[in-house]
PQR file with spaces between the fields and no chain letter, atoms N, CA, C, O and H, PARSE charges and radii, in Angstrom:
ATOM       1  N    UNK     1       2.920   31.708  -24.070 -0.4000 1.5000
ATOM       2  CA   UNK     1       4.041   31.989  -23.209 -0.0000 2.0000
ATOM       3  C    UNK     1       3.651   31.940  -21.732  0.5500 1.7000
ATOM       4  O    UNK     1       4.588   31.511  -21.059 -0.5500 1.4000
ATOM       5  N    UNK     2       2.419   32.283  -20.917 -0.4000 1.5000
ATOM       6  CA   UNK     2       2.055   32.101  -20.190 -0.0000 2.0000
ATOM       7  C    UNK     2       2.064   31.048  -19.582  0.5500 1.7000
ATOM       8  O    UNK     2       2.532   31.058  -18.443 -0.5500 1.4000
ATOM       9  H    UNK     2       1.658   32.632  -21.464  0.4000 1.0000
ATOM      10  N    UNK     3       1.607   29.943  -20.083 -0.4000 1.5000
ATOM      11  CA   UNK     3       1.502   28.689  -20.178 -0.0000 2.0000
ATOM      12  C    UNK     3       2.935   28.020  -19.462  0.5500 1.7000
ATOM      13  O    UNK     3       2.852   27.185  -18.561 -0.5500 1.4000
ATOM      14  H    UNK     3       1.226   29.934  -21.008  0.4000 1.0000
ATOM      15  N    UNK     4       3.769   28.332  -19.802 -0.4000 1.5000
ATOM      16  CA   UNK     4       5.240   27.939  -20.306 -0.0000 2.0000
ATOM      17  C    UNK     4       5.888   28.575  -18.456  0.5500 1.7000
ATOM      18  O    UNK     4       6.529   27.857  -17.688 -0.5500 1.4000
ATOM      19  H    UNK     4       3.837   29.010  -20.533  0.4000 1.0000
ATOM      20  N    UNK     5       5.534   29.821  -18.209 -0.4000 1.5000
ATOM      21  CA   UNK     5       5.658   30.325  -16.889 -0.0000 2.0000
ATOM      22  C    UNK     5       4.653   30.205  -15.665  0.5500 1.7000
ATOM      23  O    UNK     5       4.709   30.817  -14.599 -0.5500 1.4000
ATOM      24  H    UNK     5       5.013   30.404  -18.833  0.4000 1.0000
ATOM      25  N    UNK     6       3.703   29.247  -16.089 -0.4000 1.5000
ATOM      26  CA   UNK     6       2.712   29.037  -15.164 -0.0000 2.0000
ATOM      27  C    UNK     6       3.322   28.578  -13.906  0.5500 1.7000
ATOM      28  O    UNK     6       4.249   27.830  -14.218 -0.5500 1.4000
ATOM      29  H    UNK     6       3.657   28.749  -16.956  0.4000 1.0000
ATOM      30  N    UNK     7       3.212   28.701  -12.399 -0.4000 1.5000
ATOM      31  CA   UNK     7       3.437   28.372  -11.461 -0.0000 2.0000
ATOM      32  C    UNK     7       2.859   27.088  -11.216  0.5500 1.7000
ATOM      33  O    UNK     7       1.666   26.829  -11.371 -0.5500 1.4000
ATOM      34  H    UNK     7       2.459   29.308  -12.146  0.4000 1.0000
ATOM      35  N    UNK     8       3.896   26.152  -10.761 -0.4000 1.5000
ATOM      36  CA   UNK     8       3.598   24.427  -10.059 -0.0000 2.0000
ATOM      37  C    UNK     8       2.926   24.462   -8.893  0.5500 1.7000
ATOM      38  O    UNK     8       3.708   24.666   -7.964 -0.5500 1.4000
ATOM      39  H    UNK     8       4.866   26.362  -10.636  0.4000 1.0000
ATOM      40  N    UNK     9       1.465   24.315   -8.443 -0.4000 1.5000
ATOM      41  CA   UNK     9       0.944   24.256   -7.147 -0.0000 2.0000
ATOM      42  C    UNK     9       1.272   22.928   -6.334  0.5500 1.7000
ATOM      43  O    UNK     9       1.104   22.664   -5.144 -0.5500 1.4000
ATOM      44  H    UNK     9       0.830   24.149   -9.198  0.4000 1.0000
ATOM      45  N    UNK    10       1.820   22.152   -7.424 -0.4000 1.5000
ATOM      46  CA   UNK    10       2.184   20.709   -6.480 -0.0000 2.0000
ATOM      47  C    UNK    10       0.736   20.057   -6.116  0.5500 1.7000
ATOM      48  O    UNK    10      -0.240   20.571   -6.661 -0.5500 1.4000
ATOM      49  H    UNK    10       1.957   22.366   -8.391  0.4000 1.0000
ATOM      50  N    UNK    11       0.572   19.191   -5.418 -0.4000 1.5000
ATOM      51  CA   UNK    11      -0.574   18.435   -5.207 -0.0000 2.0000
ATOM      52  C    UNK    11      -1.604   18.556   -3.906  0.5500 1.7000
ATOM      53  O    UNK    11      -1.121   18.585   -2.774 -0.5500 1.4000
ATOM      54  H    UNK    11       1.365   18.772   -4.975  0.4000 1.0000
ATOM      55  N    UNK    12      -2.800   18.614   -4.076 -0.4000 1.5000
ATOM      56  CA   UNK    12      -3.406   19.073   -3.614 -0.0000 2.0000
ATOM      57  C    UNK    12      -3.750   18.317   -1.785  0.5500 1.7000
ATOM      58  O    UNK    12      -3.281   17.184   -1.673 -0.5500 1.4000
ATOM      59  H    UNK    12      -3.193   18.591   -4.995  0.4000 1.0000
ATOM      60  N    UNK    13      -4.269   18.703   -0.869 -0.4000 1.5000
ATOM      61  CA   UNK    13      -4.610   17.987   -0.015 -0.0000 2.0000
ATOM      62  C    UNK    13      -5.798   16.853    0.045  0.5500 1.7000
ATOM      63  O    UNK    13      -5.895   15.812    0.695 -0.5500 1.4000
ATOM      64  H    UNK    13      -4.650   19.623   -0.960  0.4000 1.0000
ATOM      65  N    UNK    14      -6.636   17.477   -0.882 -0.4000 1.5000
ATOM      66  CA   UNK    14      -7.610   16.057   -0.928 -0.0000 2.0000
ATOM      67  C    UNK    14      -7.045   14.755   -1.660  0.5500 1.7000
ATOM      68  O    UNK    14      -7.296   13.601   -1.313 -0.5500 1.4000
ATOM      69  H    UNK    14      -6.557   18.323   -1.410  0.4000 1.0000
ATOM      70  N    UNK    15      -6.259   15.131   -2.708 -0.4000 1.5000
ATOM      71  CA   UNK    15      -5.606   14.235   -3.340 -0.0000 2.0000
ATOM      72  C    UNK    15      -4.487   13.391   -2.289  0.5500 1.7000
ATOM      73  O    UNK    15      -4.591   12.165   -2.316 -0.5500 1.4000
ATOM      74  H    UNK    15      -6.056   16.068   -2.990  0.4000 1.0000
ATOM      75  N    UNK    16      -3.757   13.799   -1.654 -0.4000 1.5000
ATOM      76  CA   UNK    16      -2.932   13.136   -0.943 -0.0000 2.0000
ATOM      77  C    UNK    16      -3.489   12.629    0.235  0.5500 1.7000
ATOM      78  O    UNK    16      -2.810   12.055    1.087 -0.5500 1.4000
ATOM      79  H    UNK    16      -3.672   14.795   -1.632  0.4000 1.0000
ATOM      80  N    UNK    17      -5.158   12.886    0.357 -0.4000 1.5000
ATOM      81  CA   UNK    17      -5.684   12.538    1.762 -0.0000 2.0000
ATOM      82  C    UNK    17      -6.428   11.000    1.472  0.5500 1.7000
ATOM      83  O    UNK    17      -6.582   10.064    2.257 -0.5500 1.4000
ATOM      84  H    UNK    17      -5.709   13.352   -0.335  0.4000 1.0000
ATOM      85  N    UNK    18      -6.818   11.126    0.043 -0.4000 1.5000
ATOM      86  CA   UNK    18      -7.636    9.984   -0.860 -0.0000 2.0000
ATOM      87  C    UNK    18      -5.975    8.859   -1.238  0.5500 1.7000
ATOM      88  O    UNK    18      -6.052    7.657   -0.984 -0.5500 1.4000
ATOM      89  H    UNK    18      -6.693   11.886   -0.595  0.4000 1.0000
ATOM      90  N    UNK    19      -5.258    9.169   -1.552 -0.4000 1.5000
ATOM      91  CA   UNK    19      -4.261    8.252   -1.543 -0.0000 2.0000
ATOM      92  C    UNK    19      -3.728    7.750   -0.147  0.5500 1.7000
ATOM      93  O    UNK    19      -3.391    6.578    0.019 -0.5500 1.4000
ATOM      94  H    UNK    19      -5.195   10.145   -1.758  0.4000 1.0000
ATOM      95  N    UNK    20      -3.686    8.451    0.586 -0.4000 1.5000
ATOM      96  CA   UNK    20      -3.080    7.766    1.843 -0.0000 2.0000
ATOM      97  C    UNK    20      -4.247    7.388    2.926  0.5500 1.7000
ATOM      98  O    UNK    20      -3.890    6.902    3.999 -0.5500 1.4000
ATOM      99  H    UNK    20      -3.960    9.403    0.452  0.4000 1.0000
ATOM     100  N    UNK    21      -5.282    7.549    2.730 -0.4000 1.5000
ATOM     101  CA   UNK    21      -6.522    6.635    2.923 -0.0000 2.0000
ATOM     102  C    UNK    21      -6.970    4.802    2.357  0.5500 1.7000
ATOM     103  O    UNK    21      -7.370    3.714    2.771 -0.5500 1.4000
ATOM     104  H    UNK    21      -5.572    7.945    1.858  0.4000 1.0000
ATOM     105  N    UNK    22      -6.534    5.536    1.154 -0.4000 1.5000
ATOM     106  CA   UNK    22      -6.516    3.942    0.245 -0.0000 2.0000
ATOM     107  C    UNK    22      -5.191    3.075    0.630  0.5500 1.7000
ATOM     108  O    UNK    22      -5.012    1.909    0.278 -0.5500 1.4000
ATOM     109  H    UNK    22      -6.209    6.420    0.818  0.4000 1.0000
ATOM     110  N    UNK    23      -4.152    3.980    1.545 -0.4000 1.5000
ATOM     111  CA   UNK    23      -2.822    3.165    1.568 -0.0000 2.0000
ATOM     112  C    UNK    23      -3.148    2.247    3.115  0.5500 1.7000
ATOM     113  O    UNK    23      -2.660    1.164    3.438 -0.5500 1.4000
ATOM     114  H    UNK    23      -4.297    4.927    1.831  0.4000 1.0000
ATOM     115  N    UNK    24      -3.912    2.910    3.716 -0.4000 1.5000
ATOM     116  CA   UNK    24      -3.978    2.367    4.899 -0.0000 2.0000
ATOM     117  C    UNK    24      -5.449    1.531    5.145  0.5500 1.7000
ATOM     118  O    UNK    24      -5.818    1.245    6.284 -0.5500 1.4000
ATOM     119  H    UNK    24      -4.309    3.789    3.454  0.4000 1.0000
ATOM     120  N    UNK    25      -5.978    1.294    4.333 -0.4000 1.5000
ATOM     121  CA   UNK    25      -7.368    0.909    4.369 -0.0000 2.0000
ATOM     122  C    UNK    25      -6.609   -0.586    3.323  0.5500 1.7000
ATOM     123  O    UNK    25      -7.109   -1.707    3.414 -0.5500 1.4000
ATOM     124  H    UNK    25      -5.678    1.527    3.408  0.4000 1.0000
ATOM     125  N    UNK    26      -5.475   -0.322    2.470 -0.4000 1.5000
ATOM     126  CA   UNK    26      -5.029   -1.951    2.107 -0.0000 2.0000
ATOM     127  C    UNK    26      -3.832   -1.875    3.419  0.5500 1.7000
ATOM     128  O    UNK    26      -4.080   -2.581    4.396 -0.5500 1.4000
ATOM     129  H    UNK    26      -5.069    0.589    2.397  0.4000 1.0000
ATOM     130  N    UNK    27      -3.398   -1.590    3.427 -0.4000 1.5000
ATOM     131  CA   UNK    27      -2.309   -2.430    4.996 -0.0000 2.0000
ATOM     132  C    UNK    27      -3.781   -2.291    6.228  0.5500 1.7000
ATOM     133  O    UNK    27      -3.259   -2.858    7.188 -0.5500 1.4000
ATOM     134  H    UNK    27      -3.196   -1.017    2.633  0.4000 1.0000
ATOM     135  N    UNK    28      -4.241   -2.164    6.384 -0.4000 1.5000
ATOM     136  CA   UNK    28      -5.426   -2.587    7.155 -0.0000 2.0000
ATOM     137  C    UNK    28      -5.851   -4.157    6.937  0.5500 1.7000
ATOM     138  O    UNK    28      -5.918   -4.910    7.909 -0.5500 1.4000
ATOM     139  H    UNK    28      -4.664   -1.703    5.604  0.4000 1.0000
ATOM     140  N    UNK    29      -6.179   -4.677    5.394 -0.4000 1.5000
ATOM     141  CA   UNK    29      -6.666   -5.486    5.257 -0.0000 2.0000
ATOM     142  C    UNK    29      -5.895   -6.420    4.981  0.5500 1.7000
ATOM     143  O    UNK    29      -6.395   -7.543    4.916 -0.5500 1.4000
ATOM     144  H    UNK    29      -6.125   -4.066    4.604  0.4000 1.0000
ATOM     145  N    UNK    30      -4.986   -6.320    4.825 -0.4000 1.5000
ATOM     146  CA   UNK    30      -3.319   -6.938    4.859 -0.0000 2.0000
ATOM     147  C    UNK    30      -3.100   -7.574    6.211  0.5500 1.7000
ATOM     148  O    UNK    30      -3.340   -8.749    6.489 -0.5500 1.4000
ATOM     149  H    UNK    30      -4.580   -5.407    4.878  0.4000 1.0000
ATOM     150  N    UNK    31      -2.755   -6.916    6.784 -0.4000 1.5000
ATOM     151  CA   UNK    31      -2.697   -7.566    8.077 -0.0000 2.0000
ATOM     152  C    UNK    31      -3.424   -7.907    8.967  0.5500 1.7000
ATOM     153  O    UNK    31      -2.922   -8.257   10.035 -0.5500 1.4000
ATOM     154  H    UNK    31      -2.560   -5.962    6.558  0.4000 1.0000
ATOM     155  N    UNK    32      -5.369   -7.904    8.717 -0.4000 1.5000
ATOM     156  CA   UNK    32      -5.975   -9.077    9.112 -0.0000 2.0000
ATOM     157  C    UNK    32      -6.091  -10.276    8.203  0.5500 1.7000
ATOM     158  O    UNK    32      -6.811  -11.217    8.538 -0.5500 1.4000
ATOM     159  H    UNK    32      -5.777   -7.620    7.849  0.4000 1.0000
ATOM     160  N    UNK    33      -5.601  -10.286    7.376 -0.4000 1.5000
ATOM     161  CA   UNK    33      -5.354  -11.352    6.320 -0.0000 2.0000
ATOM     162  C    UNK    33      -4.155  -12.451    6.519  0.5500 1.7000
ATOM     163  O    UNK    33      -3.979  -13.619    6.170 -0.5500 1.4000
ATOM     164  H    UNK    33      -5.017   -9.521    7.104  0.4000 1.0000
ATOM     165  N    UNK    34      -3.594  -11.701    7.089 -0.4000 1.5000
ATOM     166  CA   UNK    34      -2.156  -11.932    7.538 -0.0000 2.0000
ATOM     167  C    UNK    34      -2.489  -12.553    9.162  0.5500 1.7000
ATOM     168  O    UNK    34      -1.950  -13.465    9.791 -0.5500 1.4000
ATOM     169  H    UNK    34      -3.737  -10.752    7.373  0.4000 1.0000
ATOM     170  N    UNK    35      -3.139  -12.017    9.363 -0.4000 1.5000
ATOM     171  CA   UNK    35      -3.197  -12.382   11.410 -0.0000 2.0000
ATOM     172  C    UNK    35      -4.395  -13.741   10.903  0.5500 1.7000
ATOM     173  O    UNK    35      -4.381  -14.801   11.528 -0.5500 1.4000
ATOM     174  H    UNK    35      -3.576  -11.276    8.853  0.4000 1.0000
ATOM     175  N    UNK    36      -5.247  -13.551    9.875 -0.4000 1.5000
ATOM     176  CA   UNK    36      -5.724  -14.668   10.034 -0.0000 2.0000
ATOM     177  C    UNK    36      -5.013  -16.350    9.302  0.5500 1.7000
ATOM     178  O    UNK    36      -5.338  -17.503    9.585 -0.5500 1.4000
ATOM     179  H    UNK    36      -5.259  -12.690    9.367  0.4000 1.0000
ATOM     180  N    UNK    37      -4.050  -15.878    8.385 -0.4000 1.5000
ATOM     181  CA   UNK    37      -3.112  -16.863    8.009 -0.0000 2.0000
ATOM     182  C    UNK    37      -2.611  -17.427    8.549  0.5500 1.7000
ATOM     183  O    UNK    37      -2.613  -18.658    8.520 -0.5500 1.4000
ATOM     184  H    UNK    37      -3.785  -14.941    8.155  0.4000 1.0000
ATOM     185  N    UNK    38      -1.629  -16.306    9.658 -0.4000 1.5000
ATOM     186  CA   UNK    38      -0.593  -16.743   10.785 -0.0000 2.0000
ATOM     187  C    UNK    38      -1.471  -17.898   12.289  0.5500 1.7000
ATOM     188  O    UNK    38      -0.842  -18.661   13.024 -0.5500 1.4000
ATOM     189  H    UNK    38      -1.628  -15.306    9.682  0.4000 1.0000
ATOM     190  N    UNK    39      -3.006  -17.648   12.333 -0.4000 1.5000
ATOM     191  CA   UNK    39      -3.775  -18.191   13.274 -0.0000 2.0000
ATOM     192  C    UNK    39      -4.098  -19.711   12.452  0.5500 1.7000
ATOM     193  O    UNK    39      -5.057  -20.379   12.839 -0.5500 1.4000
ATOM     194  H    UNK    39      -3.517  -17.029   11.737  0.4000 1.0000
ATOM     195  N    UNK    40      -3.573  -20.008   11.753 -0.4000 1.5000
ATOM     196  CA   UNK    40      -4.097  -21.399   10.646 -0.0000 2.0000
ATOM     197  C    UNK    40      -3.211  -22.044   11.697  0.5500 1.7000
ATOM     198  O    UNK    40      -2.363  -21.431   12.345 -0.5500 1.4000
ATOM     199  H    UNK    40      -2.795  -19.465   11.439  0.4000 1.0000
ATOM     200  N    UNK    41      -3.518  -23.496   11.820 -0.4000 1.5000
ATOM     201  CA   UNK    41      -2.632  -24.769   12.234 -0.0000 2.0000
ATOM     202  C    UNK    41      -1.840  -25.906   11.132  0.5500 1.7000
ATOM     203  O    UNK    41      -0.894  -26.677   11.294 -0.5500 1.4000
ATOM     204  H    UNK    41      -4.208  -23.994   11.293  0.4000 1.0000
ATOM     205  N    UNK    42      -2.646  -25.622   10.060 -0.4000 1.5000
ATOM     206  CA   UNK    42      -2.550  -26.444    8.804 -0.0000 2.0000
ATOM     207  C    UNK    42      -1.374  -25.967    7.978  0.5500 1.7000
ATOM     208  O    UNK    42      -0.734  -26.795    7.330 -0.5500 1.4000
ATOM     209  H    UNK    42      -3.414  -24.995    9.929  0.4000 1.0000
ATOM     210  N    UNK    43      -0.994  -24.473    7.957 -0.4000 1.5000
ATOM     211  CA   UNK    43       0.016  -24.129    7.134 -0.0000 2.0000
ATOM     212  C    UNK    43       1.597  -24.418    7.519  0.5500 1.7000
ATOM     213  O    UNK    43       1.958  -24.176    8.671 -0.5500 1.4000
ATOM     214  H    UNK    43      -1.514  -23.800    8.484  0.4000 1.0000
ATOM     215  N    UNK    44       2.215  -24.757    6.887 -0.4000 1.5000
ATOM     216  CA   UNK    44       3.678  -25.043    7.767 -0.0000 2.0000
ATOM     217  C    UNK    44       4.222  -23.536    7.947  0.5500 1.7000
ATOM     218  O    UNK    44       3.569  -22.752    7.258 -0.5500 1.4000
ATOM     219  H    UNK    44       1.922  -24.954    5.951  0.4000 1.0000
ATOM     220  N    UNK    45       4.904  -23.133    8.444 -0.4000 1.5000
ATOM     221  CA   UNK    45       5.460  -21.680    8.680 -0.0000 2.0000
ATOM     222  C    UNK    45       6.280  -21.174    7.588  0.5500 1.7000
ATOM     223  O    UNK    45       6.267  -19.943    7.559 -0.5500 1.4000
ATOM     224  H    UNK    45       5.435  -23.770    9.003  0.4000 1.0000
ATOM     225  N    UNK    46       6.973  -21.702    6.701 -0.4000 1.5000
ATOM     226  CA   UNK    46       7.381  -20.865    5.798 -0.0000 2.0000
ATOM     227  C    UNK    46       6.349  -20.499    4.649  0.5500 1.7000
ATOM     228  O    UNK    46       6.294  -19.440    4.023 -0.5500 1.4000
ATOM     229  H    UNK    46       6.984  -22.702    6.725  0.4000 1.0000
ATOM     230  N    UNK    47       5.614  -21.523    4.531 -0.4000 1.5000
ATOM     231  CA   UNK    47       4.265  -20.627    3.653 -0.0000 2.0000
ATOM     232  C    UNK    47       3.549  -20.217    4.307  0.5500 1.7000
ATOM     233  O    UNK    47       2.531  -20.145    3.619 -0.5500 1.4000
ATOM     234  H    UNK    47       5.659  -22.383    5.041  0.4000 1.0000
ATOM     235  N    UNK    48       3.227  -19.676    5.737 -0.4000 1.5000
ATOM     236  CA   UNK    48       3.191  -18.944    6.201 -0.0000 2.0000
ATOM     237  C    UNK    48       3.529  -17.072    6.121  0.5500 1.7000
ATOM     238  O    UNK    48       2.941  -15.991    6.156 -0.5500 1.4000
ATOM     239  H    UNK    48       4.054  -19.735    6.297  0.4000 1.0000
ATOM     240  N    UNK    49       5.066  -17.746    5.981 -0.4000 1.5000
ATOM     241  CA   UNK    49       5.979  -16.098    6.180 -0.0000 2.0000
ATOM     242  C    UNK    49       6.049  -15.490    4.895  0.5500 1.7000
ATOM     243  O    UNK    49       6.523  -14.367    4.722 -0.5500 1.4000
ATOM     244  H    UNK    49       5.543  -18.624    5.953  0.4000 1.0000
ATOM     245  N    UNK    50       5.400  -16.495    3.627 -0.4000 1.5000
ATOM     246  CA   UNK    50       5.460  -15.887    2.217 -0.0000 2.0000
ATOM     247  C    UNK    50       3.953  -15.044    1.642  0.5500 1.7000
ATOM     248  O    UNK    50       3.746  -14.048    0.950 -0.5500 1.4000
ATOM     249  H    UNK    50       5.014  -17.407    3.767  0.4000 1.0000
ATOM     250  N    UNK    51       3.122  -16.010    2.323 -0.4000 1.5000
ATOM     251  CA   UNK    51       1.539  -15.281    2.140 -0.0000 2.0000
ATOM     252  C    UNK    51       1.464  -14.285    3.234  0.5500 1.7000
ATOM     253  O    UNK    51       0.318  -13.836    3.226 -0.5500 1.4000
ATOM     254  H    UNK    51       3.290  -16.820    2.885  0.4000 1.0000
ATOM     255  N    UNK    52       2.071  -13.814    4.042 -0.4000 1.5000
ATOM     256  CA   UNK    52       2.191  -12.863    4.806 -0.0000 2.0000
ATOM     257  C    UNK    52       2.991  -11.587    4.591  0.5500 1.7000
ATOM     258  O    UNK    52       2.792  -10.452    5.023 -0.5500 1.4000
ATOM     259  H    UNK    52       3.002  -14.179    4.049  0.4000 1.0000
ATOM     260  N    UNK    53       3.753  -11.976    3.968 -0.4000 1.5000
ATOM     261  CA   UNK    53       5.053  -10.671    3.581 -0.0000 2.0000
ATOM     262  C    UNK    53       5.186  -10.280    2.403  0.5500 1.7000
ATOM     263  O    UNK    53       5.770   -9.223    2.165 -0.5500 1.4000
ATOM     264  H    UNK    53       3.914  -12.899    3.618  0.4000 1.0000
ATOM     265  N    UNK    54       4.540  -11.252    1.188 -0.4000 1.5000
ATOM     266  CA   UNK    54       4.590  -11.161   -0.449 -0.0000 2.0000
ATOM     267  C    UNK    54       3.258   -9.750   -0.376  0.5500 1.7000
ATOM     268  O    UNK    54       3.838   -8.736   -0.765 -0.5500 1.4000
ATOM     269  H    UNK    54       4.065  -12.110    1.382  0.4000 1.0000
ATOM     270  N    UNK    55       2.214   -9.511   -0.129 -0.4000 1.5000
ATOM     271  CA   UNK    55       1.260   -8.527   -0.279 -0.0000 2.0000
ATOM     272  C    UNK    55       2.197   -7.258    0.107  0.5500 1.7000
ATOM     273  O    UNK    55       2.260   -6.279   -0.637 -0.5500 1.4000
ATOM     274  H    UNK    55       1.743  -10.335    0.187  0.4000 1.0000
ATOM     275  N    UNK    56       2.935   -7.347    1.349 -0.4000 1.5000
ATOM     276  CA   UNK    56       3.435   -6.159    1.798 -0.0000 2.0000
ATOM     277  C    UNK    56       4.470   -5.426    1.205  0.5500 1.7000
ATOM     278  O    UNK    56       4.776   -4.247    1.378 -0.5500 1.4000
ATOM     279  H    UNK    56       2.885   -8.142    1.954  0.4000 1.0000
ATOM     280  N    UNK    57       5.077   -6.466    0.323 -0.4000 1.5000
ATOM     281  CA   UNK    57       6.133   -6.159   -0.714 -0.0000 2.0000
ATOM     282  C    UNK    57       5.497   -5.783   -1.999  0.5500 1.7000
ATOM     283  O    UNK    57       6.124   -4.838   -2.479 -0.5500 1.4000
ATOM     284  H    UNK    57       4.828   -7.424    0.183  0.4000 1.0000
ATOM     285  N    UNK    58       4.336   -6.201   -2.873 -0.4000 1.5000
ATOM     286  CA   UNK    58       3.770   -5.647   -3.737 -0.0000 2.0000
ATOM     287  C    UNK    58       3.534   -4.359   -3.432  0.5500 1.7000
ATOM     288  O    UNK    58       3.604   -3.398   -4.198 -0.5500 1.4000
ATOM     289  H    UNK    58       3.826   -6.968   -2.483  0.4000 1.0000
ATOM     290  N    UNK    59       3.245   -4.367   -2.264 -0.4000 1.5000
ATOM     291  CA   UNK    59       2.344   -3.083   -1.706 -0.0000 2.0000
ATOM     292  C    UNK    59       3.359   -1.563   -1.551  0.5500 1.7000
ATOM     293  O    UNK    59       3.013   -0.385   -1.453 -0.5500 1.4000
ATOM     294  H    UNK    59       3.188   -5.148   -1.642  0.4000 1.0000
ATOM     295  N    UNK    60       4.381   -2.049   -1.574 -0.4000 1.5000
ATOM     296  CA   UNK    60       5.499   -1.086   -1.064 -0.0000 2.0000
ATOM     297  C    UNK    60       6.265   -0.776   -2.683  0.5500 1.7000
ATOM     298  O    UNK    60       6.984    0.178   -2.980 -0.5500 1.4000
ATOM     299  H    UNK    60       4.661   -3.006   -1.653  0.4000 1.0000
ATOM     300  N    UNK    61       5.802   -2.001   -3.617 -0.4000 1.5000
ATOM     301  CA   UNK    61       6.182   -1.584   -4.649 -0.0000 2.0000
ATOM     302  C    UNK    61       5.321   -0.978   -5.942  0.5500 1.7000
ATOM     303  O    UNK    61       5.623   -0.605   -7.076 -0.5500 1.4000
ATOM     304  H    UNK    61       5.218   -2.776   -3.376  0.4000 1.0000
ATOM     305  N    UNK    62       4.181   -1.072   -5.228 -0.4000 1.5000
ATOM     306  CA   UNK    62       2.964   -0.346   -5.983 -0.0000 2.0000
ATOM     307  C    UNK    62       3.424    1.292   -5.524  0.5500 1.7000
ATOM     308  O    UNK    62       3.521    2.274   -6.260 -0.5500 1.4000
ATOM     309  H    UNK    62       3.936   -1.375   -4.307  0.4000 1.0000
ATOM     310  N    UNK    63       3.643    1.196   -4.162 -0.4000 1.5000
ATOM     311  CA   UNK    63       3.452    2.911   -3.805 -0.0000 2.0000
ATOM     312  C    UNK    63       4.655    3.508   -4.245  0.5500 1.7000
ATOM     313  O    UNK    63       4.500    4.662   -4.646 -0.5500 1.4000
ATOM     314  H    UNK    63       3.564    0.398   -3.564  0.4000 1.0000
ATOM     315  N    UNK    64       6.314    2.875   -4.309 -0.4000 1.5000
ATOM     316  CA   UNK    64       6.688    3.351   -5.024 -0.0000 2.0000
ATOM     317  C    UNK    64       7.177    4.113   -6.628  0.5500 1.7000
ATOM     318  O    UNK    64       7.917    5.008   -7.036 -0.5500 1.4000
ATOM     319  H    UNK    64       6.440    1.938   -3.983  0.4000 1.0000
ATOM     320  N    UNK    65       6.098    2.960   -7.226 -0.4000 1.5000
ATOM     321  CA   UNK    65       5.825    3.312   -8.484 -0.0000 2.0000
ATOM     322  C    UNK    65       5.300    4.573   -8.699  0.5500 1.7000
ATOM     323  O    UNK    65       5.859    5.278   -9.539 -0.5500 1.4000
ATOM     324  H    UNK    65       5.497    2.233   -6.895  0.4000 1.0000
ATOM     325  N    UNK    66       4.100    5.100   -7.962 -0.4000 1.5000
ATOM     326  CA   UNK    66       3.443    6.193   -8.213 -0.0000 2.0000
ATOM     327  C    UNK    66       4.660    7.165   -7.838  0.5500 1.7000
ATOM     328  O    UNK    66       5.063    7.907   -8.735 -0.5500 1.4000
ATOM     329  H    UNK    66       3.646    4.527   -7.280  0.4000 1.0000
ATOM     330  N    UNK    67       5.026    7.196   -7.095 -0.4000 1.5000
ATOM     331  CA   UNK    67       6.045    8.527   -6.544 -0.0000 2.0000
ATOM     332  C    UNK    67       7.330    8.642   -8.070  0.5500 1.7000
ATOM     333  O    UNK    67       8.230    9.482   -8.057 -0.5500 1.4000
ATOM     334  H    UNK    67       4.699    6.594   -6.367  0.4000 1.0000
């Protein structure tokens, strides 16, 4: 029965400090990936704007998954 009335502490600060570390350490590497795509001469610009914006959209749909 205890068990059953145990209080929710919710999530901890190291935990949310290690996730939003890892969130910004990939949009970090995202967008030198991205700045170095966009610096190409060879790519035409709409495959450009797709290898540039497709990571950021996984990325936004990875983090909403967890939540």
């Amino acid at each position: 029965m205890d068990q059953m009335t145990k209080h929710d502490e919710g999530v901890t600060i190291a935990t949310l400090t290690a996730f939003h570390t890892s969130i910004f350490r990939r949009l970090l590497y995202l967008f030198l990936r991205g700045l170095d795509i966009y610096l190409r001469d060879r790519i035409f610009a709409a495959d450009k704007a797709i290898l540039i914006f497709t990571p950021f959209g996984f990325l936004m749909v990875d983090v909403a998954a967890c939540g």
